[in-house]
Every structure is written in C-alpha cells, then in structure tokens.
C-alpha positions as CSV (number, residue, x, y, z in Angstrom):
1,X,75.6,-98.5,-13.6
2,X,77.7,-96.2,-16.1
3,X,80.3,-95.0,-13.7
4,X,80.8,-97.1,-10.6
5,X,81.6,-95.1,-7.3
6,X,85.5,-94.4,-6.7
7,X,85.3,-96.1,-3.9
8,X,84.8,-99.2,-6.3
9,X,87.4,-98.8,-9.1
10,X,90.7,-100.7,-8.8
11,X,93.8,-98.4,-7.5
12,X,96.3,-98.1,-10.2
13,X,99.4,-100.2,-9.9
14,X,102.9,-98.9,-10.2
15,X,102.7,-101.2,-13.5
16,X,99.7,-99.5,-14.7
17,X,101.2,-96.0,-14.2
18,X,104.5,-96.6,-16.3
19,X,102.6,-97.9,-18.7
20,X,100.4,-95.2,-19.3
21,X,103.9,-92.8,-19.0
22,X,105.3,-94.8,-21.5
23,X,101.8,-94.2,-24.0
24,X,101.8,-90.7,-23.0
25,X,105.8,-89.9,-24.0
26,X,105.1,-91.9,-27.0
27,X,102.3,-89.9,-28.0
28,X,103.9,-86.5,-27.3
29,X,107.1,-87.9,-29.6
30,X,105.1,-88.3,-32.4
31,X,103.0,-84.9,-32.2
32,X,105.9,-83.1,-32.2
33,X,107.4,-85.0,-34.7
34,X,104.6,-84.2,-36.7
35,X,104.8,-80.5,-35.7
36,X,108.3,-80.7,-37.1
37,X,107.2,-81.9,-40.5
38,X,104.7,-78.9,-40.5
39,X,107.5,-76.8,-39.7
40,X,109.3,-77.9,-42.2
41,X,107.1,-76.5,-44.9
42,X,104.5,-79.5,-44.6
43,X,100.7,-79.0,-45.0
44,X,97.5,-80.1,-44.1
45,X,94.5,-79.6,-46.5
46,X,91.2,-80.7,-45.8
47,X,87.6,-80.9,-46.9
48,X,84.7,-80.2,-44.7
49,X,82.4,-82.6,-45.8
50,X,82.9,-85.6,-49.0
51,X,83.2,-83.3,-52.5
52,X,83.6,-80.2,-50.9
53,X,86.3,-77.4,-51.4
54,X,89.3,-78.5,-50.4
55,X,91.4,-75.9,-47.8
56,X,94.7,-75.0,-46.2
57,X,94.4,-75.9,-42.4
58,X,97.9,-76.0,-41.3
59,X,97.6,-73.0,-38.8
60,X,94.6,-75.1,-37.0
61,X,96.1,-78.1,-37.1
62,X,99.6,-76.6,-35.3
63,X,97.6,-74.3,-32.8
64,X,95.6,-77.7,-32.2
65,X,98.5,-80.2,-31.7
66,X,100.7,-77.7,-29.7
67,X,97.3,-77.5,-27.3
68,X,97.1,-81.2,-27.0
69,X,100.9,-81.5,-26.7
70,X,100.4,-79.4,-23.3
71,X,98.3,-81.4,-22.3
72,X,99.8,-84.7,-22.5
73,X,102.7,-82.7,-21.1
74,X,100.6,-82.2,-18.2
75,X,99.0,-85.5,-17.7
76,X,102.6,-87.3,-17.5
77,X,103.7,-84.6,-15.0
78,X,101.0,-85.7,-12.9
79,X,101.3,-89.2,-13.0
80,X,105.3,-88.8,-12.8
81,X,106.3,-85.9,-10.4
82,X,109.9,-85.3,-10.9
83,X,112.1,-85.5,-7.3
84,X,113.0,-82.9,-5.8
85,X,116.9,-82.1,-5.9
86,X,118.5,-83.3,-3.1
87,X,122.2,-81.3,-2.5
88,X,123.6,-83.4,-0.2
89,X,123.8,-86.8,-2.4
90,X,127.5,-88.0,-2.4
91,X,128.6,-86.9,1.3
C-alpha cells in the first residue's frame, strides 16, 4: 500500500512539530541569505544540458526562490499559529 489511510498514520507530536519549525526557519534563513548575495550583484549562470551554452539565470532563480520562500513562510505559519494578543496581561 503506497499511502496508508489517515486514519493510520501516527499524529504528529509537539516534538515532531518544533522540529520541523526549526527545518523550516532554517531553510527560509538561508534562501534569503542567498537572495541577499544575488542582490548584492551575485549571479547564477547555468547550462541546459552537459556542453551546452552557458546563460545568465539570475532573474529565474530570484522569482524562483522568493516563490519558495512564501511558501515555507506559509507552511511554518501553519504548523506555528502565532497567539492572539491578549490586552489585559499584567492586571
């Protein structure tokens, strides 16, 4: 069976969430790091296939990353909803 019925996958422990938090922020860190190199005056070139023309892909590769960025933005929002403000703390 390929994909067992929800009903019979594990639930995800608290554990299991933070970890995958923790993956997520680290991946989102170094995307935009990366994005900063980019925008820095960095550049990606790269060839289609093995000997072929080499060529400036910079504007993909940002579009691309700042996508997946969202994304991973998203996915962490979901696993960690932030709480809502509470105005009466301190009395």
């Amino acid at each position: 069976m390929a994909n067992p019925p929800l009903i019979y996958r594990m639930k995800e422990t608290r554990m299991d969430r933070l970890a995958r938090i923790t993956e997520l922020s680290g991946e989102i860190r170094s995307r935009r790091l990366f994005c900063e190199f980019i925008e820095s005056g960095g550049r990606v070139i790269a060839s289609e296939s093995d000997g072929g023309p080499w060529k400036d892909v910079t504007a993909a590769t940002v579009a691309r990353e700042c996508r997946r960025i969202e994304a991973l933005e998203r996915t962490r929002r979901r696993l960690m909803p932030q709480e809502p403000a509470r105005h009466d703390r301190g009395r």
